[in-house]
C-alpha positions as CSV (number, residue, x, y, z in Angstrom):
1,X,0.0,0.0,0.0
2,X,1.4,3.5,-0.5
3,X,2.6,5.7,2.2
4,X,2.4,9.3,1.4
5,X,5.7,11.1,1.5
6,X,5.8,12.0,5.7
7,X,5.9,16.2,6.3
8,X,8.3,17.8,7.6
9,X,8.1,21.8,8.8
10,X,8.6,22.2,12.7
11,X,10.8,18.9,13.9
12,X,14.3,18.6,12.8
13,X,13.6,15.8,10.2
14,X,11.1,13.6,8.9
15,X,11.3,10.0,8.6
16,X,9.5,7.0,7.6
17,X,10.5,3.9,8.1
18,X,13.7,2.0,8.7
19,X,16.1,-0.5,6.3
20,X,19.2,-2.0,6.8
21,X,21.3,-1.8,4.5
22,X,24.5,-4.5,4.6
23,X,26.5,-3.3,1.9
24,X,27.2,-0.3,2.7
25,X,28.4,2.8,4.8
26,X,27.4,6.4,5.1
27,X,29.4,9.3,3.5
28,X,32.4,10.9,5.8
29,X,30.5,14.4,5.4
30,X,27.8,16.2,3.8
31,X,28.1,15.9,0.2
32,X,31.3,14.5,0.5
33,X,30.4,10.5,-1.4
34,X,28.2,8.5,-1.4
35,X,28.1,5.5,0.9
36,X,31.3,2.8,0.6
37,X,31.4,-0.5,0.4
38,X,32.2,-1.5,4.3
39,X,30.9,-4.8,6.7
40,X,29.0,-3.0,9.0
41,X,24.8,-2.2,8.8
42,X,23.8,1.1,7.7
43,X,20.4,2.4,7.5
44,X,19.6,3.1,3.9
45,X,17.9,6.7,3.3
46,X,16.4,8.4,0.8
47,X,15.9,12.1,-0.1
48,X,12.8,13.2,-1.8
49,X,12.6,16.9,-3.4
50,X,9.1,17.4,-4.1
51,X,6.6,20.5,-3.9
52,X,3.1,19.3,-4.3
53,X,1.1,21.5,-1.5
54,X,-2.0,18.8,-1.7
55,X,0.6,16.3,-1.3
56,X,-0.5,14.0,-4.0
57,X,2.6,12.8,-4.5
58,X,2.9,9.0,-2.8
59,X,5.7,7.2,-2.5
60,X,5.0,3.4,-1.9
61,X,6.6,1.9,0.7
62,X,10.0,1.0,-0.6
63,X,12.3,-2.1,1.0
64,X,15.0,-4.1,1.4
65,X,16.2,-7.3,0.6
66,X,15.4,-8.5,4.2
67,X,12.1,-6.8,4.2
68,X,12.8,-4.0,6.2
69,X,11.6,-0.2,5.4
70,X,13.8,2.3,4.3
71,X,13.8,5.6,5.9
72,X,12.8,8.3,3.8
73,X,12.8,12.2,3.8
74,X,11.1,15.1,2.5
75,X,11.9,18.8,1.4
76,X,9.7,21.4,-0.6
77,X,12.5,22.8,-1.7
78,X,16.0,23.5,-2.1
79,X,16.9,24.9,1.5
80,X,15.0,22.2,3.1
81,X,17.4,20.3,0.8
82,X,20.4,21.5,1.7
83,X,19.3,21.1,5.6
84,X,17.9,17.3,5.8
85,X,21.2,16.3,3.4
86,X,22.6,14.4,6.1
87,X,26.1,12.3,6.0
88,X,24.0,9.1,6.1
89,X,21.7,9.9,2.9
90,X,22.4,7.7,0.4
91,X,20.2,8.7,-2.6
92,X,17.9,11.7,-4.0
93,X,14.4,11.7,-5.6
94,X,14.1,14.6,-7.2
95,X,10.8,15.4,-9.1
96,X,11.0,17.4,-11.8
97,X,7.9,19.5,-11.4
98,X,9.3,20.9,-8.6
99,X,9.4,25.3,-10.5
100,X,11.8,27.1,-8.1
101,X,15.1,26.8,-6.8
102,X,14.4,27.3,-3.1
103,X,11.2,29.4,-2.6
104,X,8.7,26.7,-4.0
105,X,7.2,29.4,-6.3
106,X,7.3,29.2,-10.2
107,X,5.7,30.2,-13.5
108,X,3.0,28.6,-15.7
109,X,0.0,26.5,-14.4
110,X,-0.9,22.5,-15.4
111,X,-2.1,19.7,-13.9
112,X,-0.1,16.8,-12.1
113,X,-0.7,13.0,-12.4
114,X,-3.0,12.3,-9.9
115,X,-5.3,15.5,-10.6
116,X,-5.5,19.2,-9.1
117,X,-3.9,22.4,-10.8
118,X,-0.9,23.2,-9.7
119,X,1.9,25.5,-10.4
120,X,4.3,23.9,-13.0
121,X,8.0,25.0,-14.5
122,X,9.5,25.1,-17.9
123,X,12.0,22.9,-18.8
124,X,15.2,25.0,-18.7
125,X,13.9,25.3,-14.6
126,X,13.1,22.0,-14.4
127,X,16.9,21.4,-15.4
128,X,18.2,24.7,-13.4
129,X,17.0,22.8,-10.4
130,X,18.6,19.5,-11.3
131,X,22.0,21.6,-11.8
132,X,21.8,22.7,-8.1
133,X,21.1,19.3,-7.0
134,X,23.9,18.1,-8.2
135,X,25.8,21.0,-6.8
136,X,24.6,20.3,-3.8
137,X,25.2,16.9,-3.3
138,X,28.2,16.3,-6.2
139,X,29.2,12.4,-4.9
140,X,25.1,11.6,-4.3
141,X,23.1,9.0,-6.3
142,X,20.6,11.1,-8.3
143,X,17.0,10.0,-9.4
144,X,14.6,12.1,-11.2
145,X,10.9,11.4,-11.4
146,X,8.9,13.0,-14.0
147,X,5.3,11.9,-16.3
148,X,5.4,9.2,-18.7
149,X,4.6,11.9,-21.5
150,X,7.9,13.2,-20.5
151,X,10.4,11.0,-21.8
152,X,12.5,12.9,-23.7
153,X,13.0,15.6,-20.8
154,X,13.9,12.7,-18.7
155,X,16.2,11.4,-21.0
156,X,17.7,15.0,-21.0
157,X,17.8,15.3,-17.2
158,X,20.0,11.6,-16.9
159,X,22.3,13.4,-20.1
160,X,22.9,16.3,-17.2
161,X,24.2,14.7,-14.8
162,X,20.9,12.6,-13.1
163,X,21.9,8.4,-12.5
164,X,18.3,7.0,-13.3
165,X,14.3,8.2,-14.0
166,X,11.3,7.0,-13.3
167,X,7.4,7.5,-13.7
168,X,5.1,8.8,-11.5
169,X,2.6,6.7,-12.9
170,X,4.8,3.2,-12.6
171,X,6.2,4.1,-8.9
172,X,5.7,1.0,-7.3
173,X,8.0,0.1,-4.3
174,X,10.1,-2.6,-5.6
175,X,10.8,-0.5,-9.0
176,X,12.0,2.3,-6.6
177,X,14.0,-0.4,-4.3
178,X,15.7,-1.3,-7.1
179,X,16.1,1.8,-8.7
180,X,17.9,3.1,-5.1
181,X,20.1,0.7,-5.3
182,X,20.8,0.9,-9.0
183,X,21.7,4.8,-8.8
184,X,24.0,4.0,-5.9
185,X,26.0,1.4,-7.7
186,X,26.5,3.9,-10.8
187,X,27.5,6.7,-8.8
188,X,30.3,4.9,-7.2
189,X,31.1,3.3,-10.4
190,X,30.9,7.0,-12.0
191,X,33.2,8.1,-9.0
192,X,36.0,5.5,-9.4
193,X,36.1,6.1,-12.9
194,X,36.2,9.5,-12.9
195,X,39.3,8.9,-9.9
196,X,41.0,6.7,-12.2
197,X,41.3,8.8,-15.2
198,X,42.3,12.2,-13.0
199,X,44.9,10.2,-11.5
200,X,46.3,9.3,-15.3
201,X,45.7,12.8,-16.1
202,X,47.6,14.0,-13.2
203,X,50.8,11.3,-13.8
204,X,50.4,12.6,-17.0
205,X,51.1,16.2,-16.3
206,X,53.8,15.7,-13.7
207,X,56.1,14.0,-16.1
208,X,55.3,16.8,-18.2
209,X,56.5,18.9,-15.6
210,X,59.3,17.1,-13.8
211,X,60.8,17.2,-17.9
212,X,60.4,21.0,-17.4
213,X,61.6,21.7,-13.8
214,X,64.5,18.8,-13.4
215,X,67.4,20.2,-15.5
216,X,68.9,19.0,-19.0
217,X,72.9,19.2,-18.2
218,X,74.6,21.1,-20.9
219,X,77.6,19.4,-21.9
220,X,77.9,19.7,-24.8
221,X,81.8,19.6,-26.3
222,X,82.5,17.8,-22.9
223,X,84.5,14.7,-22.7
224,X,82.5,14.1,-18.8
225,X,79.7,11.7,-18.4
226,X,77.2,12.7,-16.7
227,X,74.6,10.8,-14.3
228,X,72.3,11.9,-11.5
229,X,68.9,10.0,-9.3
230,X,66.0,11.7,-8.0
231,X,63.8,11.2,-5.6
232,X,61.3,13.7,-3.4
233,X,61.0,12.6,0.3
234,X,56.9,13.5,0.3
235,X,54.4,11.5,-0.7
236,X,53.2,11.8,-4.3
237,X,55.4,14.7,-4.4
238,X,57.0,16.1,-8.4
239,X,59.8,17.8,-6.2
240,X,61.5,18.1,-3.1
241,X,63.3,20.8,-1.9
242,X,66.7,19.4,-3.5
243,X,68.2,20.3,-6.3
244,X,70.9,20.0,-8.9
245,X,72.4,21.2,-12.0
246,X,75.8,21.2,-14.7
247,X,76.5,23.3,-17.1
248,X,79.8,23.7,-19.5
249,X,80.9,27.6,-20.0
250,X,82.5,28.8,-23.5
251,X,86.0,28.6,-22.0
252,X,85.5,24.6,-22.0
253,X,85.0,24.6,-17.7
254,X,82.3,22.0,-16.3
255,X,80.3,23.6,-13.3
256,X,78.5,21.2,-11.5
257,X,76.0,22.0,-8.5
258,X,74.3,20.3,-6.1
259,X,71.7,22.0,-3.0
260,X,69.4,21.6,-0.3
261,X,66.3,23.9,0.7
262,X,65.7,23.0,4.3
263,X,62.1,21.7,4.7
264,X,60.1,19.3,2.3
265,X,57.1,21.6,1.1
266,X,56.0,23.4,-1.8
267,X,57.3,26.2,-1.1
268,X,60.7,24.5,-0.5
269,X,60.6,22.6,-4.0
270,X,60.0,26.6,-5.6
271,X,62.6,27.9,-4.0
272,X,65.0,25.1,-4.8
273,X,63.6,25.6,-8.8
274,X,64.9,29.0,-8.5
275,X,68.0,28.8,-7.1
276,X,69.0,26.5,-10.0
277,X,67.5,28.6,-12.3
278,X,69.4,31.8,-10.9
279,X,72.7,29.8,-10.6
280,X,72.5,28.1,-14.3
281,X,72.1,31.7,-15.5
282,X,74.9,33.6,-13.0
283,X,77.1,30.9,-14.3
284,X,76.7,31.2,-18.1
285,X,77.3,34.6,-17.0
286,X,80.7,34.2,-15.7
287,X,80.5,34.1,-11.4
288,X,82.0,31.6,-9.8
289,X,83.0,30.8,-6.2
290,X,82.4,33.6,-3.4
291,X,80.9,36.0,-5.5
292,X,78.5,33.3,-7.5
293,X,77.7,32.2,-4.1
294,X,77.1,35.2,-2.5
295,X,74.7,36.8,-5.2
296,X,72.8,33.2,-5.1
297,X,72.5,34.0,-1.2
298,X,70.6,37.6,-1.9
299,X,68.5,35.7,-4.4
300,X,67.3,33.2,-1.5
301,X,66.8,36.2,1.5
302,X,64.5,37.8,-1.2
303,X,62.6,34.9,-2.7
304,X,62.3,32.5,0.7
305,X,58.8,32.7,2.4
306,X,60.7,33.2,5.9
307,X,63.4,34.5,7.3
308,X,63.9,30.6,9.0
309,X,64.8,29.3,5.6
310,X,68.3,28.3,4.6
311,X,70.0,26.3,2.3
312,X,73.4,24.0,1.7
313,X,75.2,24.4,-1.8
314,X,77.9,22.5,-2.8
315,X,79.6,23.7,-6.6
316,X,82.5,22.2,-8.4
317,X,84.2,23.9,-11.4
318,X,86.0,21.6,-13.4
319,X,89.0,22.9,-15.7
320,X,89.2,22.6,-19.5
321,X,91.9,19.2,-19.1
322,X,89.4,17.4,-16.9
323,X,92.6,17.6,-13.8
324,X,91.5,20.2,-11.5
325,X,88.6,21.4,-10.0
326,X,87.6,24.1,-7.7
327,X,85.6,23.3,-4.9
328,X,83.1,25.5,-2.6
329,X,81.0,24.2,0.4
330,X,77.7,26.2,2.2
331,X,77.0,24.2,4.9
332,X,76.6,21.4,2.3
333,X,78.6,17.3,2.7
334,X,81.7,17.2,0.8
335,X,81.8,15.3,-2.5
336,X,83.1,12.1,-2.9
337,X,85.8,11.0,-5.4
338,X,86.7,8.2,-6.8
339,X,89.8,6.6,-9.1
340,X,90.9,3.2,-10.7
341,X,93.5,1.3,-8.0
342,X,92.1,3.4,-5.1
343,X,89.6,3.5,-2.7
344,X,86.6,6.2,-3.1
345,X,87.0,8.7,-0.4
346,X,85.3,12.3,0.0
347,X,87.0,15.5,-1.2
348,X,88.5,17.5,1.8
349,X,86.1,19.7,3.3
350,X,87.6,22.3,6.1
351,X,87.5,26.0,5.7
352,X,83.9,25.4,4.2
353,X,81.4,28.7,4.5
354,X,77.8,28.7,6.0
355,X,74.6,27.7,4.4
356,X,72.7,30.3,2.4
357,X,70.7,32.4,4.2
358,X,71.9,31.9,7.5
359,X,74.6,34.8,7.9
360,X,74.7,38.4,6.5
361,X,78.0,39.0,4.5
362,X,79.4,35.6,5.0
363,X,81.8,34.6,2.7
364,X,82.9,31.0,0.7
365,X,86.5,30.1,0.2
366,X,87.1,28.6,-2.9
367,X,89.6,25.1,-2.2
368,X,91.9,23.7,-5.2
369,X,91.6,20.3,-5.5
370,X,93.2,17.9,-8.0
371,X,91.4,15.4,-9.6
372,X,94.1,13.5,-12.0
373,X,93.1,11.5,-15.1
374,X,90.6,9.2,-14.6
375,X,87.9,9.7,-12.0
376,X,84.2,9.6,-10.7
377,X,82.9,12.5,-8.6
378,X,79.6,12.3,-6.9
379,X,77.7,15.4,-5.4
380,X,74.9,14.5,-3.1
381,X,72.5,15.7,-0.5
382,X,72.3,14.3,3.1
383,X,68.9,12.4,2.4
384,X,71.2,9.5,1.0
385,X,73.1,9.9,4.5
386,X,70.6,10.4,7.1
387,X,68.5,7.4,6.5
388,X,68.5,4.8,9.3
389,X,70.5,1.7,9.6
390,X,68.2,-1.1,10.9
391,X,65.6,-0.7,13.9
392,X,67.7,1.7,15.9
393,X,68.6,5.6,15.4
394,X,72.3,5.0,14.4
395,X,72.3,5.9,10.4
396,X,74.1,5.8,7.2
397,X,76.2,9.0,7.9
398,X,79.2,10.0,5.2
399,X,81.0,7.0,6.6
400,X,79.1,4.3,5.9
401,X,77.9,5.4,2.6
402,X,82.0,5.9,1.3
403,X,81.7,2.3,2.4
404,X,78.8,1.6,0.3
405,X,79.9,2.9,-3.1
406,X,83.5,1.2,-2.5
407,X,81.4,-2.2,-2.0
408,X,79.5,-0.9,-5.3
409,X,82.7,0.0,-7.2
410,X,83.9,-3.6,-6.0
411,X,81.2,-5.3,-8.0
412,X,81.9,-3.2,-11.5
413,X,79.2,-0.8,-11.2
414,X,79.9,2.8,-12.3
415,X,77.1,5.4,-14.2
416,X,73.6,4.7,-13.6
417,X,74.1,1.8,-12.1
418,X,76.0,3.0,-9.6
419,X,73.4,5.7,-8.3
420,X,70.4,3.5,-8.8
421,X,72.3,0.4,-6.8
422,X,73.2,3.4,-3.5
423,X,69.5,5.1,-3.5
424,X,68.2,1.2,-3.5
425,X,70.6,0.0,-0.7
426,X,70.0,3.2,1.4
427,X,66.5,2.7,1.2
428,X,66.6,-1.4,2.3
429,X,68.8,-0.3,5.1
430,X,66.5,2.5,6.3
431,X,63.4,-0.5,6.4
432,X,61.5,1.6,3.5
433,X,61.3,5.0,1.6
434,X,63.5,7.6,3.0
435,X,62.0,10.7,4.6
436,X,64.3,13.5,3.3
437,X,64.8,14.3,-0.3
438,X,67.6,12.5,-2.4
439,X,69.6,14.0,-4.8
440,X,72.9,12.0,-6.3
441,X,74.9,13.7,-9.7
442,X,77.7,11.7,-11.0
443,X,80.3,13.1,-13.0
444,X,82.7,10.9,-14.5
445,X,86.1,11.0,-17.1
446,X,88.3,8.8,-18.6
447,X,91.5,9.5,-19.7
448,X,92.3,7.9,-23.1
């Protein structure tokens, strides 16, 4: 037998009837999804939008597949939408008659199914209101219900956004059941889909961008080979606050560059973008040393968010015959070198300056080191260093990661594979991802 649609004006909310539903859960928050998949029994509850003053509109008693009623709600209009649009709603019946968009009130007069003059709305309202149902309730299941002459605007309203439609005339409770159920099942297919492809879209665009922001070394004319590994400490993160670059000059010098923006945030990954960016172009300018490294400080106090952020540069320029190479240290681990015969050890690293940013007219010596023939160089930041060594809080430290690349060099590896097999190994000994943000460049040369 049919139950009219239950009132609602001076209690909180109205309700008829209870079901339990054993598939599913209620959204976290208004509007915020529809209900997931979960164990536990939810009560299944359904929305009606309607505006029939006579209230001629019946909905039949609508149930589960144990037999039990499902709770139902009414509004008159849009307001009393928005107010009874509780986390554990799970579907909306809207009907399309309804002619305003909060107030109830339209233009136009006809006659309902069922008999009586009312007031009646155009289709271009009809739809308006659909539109702001959906706004409302973005992640809810959606039915419209509309006259059986009207199945071309029903068609249109499913086209807008609307999961399913039915006729007034055919409302029977098991169609309705069954359509409740239906329209919740498609929205969460809708939503997984829609999930899937924005996350494709969004992998996508960040390897668009990671080509964009990570540099391209320019080398050209260079007997060096070059190498370097990547890897942001934050989840799902394009870039971390490190960051690297090499470039060759017109006088045949490589400079090479490795930094560190303290912190592991946007903002920190922005400034470390434009720090390269300012150093690739001071360089191809002609600084080097103190006075590169001092203009790339005044870039940093004006582009930083606070006054609390710093950060560690180390830069190598390399002479024309590959032998030599100048060396300058901010606050930043010393490089490590390696040759044939002789174990890798790190570049000397006293008499280095303060990070960027953390001193007013501090100043970077510039230290002579010589290189010889044939030789590996690697720059790196201290994420590779700081990861932990098993269960305790001893970790990697410079130490035991110049033992790790000698135990790498042991087996043969040099280039790529060398980076790849020290990012893998510090990550197995730290019992998962590392926190901080790597950064590895290799630069290599082989006298021949």
């Amino acid at each position: 037998m049919p139950v009219p649609v239950p009132r609602q004006r001076d209690t909180p909310a109205t309700e008829s009837g209870q079901a339990v539903l054993h598939t599913a859960a209620p959204p976290a928050s208004i509007g915020a999804g529809v209900a997931q998949a979960t164990p536990q029994t939810t009560a299944l509850t359904l929305l009606v939008i309607e505006d029939d003053p006579a209230g001629g509109l019946t909905v039949p008693e609508i149930l589960d597949a144990d037999g039990h009623r499902i709770r139902l709600r009414t509004a008159r209009n849009l307001t009393e939408a928005e107010r009874l649009l509780t986390p554990d709603v799970h579907c909306i019946l809207l009907d399309l008659s309804l002619p305003g968009t909060g107030t109830g009130t339209g233009t136009g007069t006809g006659t309902r199914a069922g008999g009586g003059a009312t007031t009646t709305a155009t289709l271009d309202q009809q739809l308006a209101v659909l539109h702001q149902v959906l706004r409302l309730a973005p992640r809810h299941a959606v039915l419209v219900l509309t006259d059986e002459d009207d199945a071309e605007r029903a068609a249109e309203a499913v086209r807008v956004g609307a999961q399913d439609f039915l006729f007034r005339d055919e409302l029977d409770g098991r169609l309705l059941s069954r359509a409740i159920r239906y329209a919740v099942e498609r929205k969460r297919a809708d939503i997984a889909q829609y999930k899937l492809a924005e996350s494709k879209l969004r992998a996508q665009e960040n390897a668009r961008l990671e080509r964009g922001l990570l540099p391209t070394p320019l080398l050209e004319g260079s007997d060096l080979r070059f190498a370097a590994r990547y890897r942001p400490g934050r989840s799902r993160a394009l870039l971390g606050g490190d960051f690297y670059d090499t470039v060759r000059t017109p006088d045949g010098t490589v400079h090479a560059m490795i930094g560190d923006v303290c912190g592991h945030g946007p903002d920190e990954a922005a400034l470390g973008v434009e720090l390269r960016i300012a150093w690739r172009a001071l360089t191809l300018a002609g600084l080097c040393g103190d006075d590169l490294l001092a203009t790339l400080q005044e870039v940093l106090e004006v582009e930083r968010p606070c006054e609390e952020i710093f950060a560690t540069l180390c830069t190598v320029d390399i002479a024309p015959d590959g032998r030599r190479a100048g060396l300058c240290l901010a606050g930043h681990p010393a490089p490590l070198i390696s040759r044939p015969g002789r174990r890798a050890q790190l570049l000397p690293y006293e008499n280095s300056g303060p990070a960027l940013g953390l001193l007013p007219r501090a100043r970077w010596p510039r230290r002579q080191v010589e290189l010889g023939g044939t030789w590996s160089l690697m720059l790196y930041t201290d994420g590779l260093i700081e990861g932990r060594i098993g269960e305790g809080k001893e970790r990697l430290g410079q130490d035991g990661m110049v033992e790790m690349i000698n135990r790498h060099l042991e087996r043969g590896l040099s280039g790529e594979g060398l980076l790849e097999a020290s990012v893998t190994e510090a990550r197995r000994l730290n019992g998962g991802e590392l926190t901080d943000d790597v950064a590895v460049v290799l630069l290599s040369r082989a006298e021949g």
